[in-house]
N, C-alpha and C positions, 0 to 999 in steps of 0.2 A: 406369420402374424402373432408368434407367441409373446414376442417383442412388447406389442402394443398390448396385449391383453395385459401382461405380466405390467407394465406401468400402469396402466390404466387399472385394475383391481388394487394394488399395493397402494397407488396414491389415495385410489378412492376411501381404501379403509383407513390410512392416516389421516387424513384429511378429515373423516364422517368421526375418528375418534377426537380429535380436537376442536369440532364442535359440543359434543355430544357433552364431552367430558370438561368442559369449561368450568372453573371452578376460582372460589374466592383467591385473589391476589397474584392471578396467574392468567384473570379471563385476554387480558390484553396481548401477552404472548400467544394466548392460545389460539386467538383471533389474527394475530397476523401469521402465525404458522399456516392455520386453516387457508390462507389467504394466498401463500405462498408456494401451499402443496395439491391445493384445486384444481390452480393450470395446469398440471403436470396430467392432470386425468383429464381434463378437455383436451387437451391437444392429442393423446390417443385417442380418444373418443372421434377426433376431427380424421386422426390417421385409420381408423376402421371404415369409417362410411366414405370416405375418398377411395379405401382399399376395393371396396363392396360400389363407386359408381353412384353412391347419394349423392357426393359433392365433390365437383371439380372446378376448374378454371379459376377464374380471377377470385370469386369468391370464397372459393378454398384455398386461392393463396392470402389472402385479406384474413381472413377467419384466423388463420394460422400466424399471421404474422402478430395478430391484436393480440390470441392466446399468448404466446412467446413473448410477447412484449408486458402482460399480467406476468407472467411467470418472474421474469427481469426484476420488475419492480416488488413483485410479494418477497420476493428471498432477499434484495438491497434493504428493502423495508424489517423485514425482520431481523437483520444482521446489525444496522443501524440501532435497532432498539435493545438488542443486546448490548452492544458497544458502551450505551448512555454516554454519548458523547453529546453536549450541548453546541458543537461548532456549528452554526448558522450557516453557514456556505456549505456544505454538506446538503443540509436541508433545503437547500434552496437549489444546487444540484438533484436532487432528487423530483424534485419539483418540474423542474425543466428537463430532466430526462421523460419523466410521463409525460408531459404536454408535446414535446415536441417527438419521442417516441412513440405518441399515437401518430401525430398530425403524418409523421413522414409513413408509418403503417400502410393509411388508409390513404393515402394521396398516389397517384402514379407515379411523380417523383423519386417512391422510394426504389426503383432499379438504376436509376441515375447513377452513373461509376464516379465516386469518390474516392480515388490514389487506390484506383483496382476493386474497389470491394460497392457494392451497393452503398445507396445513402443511408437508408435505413440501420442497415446492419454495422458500415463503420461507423453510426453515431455513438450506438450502442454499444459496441466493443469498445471507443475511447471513452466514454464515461465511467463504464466499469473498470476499465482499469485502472483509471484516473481514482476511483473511488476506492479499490484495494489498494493502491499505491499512499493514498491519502490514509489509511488502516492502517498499512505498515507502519509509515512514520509514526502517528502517533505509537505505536509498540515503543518503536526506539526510545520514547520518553515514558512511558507510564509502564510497558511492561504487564506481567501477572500471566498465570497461566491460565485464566478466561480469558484472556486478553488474545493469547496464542492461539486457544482452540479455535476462537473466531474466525484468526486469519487463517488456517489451516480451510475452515469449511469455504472460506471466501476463493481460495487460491481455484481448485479443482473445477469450482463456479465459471471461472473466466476459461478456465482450458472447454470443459463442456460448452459454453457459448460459442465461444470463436467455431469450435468443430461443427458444433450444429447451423453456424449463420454462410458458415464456409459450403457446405453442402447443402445449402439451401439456396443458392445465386439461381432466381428466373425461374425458383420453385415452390410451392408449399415447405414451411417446416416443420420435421416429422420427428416422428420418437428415437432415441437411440439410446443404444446403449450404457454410452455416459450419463444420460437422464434416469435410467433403471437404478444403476448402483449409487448415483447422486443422492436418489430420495433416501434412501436407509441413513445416510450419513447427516443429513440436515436434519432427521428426524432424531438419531441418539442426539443431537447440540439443543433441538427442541425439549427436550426430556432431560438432559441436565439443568437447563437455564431453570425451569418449571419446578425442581427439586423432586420430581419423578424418577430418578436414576440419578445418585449419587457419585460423583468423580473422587478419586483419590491419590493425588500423587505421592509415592512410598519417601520420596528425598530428595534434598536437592539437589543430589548428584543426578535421578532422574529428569528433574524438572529441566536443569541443563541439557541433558540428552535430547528431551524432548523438544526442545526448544529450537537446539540445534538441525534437528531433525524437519521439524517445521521451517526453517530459515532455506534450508537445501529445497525440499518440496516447493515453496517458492521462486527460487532461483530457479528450475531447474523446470517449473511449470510455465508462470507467467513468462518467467526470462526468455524461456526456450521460445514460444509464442513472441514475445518482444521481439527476437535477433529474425524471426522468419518475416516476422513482416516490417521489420525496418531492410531487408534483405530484396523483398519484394515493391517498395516503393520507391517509384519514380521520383526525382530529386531535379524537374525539368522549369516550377516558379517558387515563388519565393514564400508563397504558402505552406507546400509540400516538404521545402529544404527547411520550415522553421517544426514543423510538426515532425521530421523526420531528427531533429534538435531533442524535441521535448520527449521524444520514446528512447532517444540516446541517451538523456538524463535519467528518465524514467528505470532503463536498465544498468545502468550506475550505482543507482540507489539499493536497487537488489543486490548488485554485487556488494555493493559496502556491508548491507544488512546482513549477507553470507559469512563477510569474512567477519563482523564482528559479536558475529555466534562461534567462532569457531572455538573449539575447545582447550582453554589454559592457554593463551598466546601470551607473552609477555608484551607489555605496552608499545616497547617501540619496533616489536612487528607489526603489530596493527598499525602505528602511524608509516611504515612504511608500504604497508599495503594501503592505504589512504594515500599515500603519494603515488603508486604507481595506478592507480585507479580515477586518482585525478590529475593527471599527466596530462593527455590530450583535449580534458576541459579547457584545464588554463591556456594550453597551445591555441586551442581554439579561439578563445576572448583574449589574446593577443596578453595574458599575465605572465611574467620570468618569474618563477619561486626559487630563493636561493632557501635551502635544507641548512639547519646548521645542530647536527645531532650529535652528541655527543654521550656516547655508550658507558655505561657504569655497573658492574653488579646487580647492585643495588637495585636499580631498573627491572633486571630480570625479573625478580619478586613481584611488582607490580602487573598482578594477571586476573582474570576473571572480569566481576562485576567491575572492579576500579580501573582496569583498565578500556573496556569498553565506554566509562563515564568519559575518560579523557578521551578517546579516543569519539565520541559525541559530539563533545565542543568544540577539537577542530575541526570536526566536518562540519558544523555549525557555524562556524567561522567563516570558514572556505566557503561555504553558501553564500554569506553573504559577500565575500571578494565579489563572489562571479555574480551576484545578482544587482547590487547596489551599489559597489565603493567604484567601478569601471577603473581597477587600477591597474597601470602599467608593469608593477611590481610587488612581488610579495615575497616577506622573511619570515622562517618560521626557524626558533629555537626550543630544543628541547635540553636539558640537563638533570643531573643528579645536586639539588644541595646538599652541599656533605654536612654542615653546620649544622640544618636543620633536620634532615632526617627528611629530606621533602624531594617533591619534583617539580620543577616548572618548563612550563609552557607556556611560547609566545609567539604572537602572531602578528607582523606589524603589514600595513600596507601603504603605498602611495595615493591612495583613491582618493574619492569625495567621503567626507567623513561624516558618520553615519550615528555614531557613538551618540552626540545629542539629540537626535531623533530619533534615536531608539527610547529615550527618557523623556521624550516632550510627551505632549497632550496624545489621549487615546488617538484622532482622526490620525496624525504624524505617524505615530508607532505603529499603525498597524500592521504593516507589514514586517516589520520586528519584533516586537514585542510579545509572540506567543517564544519565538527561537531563543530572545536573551534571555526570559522568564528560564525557559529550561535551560540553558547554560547554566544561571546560576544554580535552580534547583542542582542539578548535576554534581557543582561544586561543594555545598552543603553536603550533599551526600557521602561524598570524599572527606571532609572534614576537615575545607582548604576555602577558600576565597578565589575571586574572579574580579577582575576590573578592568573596564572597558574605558578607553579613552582617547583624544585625540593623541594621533601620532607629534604632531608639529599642529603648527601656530596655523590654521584652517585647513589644514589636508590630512588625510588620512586616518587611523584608526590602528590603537595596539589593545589587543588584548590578551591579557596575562591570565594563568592558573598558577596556583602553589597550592598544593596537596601533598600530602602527610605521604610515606611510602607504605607505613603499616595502617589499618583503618584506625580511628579512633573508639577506644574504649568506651 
């Protein structure tokens, strides 16, 4: 029972300090911390008198599951308000994770086996991951080391659920382990955000390290969890085969995000690791990429931030191959200009072309226009240009980079 005490005192007192101590310009963090770190002391609380015979059965499974299901959403909630991210769909996921994470809770419904796992439980594991996976991305374009810490407290979050929803199938769920060493760690994130405990990165040769270091913990958290239960799922309708699609994307993306931390790669290893990583995508949605790469010096130099930028926009690119152009064919050129002192990159396809509806009216673009916006950002950053266009006369779609080899002054 030390277990439970040990959570159950620890949370209590973070928890009882972030009401207590609510304070000008900070009450609103400190109110969804408070929010976030309560359930973690009810659900010991629920595992003492369960342990001791005050409460069992369905309503100690119900109890436990509503608790578990606050906890979900105080720590999504407070991670979100960190983020200040204004994406709407977010918000409105979150939304529909409480309403319909109570409803499946409290309904008998929720032991219903969904592709092996309870309903309750895999809703909540796909939304969460859905929702750090959605965290990643946005890194990939905006970056910053709040940015990282975030996803760092986020990743450990989804390894703890899954263990705790895994070993709770037909039971109450109860305190462990992971929930113990979890609170200290959401609490130092609480305490920087608040300007309580001051963070210092010494350099940016650190900040790289750390970064990279973060992009592994990812990969190697979530991922590891990704490959066990894409491993574990039946693949027998055509439900099942297209969710079992979206966690094969899903760990894709980790890997990309792995390799494009990795440290000092010159550019055209990284698009070669973008080619062997998107290999059995395009096999899959029936695309031929013909590779036309072409090696220079020159290139080599092109490493770090500049080359992760480029290395953004064709996976940005490639995104859209496979989501919207349904092309039979795709060319991708890279070279060295020697005249210019530059590198380009190009990407043509045969698809349905996409180029003017990524620049029509808001309703049209939206499902472009947050990914072109950041391509171009990208390229400004580079200190290069970007132009997006039809390939031919109604089909297809080329888009080109030209960026400088050295950054601009």
């Amino acid at each position: 029972m030390a277990m439970q005490w040990i959570a159950l005192l620890a949370a209590s007192f973070l928890a009882g300090c972030a009401w207590v101590g609510r304070r000008r310009g900070a009450a609103r963090l400190d109110t969804l911390y408070f929010c976030a770190t309560f359930p973690f002391a009810v659900l010991a609380l629920l595992d003492l008198l369960g342990a001791a015979g005050a409460l069992s059965g369905v309503p100690m499974i119900t109890a436990s599951r509503v608790t578990y299901q606050c906890m979900i959403l105080g720590v999504t909630a407070l991670i979100m308000a960190l983020v200040r991210d204004p994406l709407a769909l977010r918000k409105w996921m979150f939304v529909g994770q409480a309403v319909l994470g109570f409803g499946f809770a409290l309904l008998p419904l929720a032991d219903a086996r969904v592709l092996r796992l309870p309903l309750w439980a895999a809703f909540n594991v796909t939304m969460t991951l859905t929702f750090v996976l959605m965290l990643a991305h946005a890194l990939w374009r905006r970056g910053g080391t709040r940015g990282w810490l975030l996803l760092l407290t986020a990743v450990p979050a989804v390894g703890v659920m899954i263990d705790d929803l895994l070993d709770a199938v037909g039971q109450p769920v109860g305190v462990s382990w992971g929930q113990v060493f979890y609170t200290p760690l959401l609490a130092l994130i609480w305490l920087v955000a608040t300007r309580r405990v001051k963070m210092h990165i010494g350099s940016a040769s650190t900040a790289r390290h750390a970064r990279a270091r973060m992009a592994q913990d990812l990969h190697d958290g979530v991922g590891g969890h990704l490959s066990s239960i894409i491993s574990a799922l039946k693949k027998d309708t055509a439900h099942e085969r297209t969710v079992v699609a979206r966690l094969q994307e899903c760990l894709l993306e980790l890997k990309l995000l792995v390799d494009g931390e990795a440290e000092d790669l010159p550019v055209l290893a990284l698009l070669a690791s973008l080619r062997y990583r998107m290999g059995p995508l395009f096999a899959a949605v029936g695309t031929r990429v013909e590779w036309d790469v072409i090696p220079h010096a020159r290139l080599d130099t092109v490493r770090g931030e500049r080359a992760r930028h480029i290395l953004r926009i064709a996976q940005e690119a490639f995104a859209n191959v496979v989501q919207h152009s349904q092309a039979s064919r795709l060319m991708v050129h890279c070279s060295y200009l020697e005249s210019q002192d530059a590198v380009e990159l190009e990407v043509v396809d045969n698809g349905i072309a996409w180029c003017g509806k990524a620049r029509a009216g808001r309703g049209q673009a939206h499902a472009y226009g947050k990914g072109v916006r950041g391509m171009h950002e990208r390229a400004r950053l580079l200190g290069g240009r970007l132009t997006i266009e039809a390939a031919s006369a109604g089909s297809g779609t080329r888009i080109t980079l030209w960026a400088p080899v050295r950054a601009p002054d």
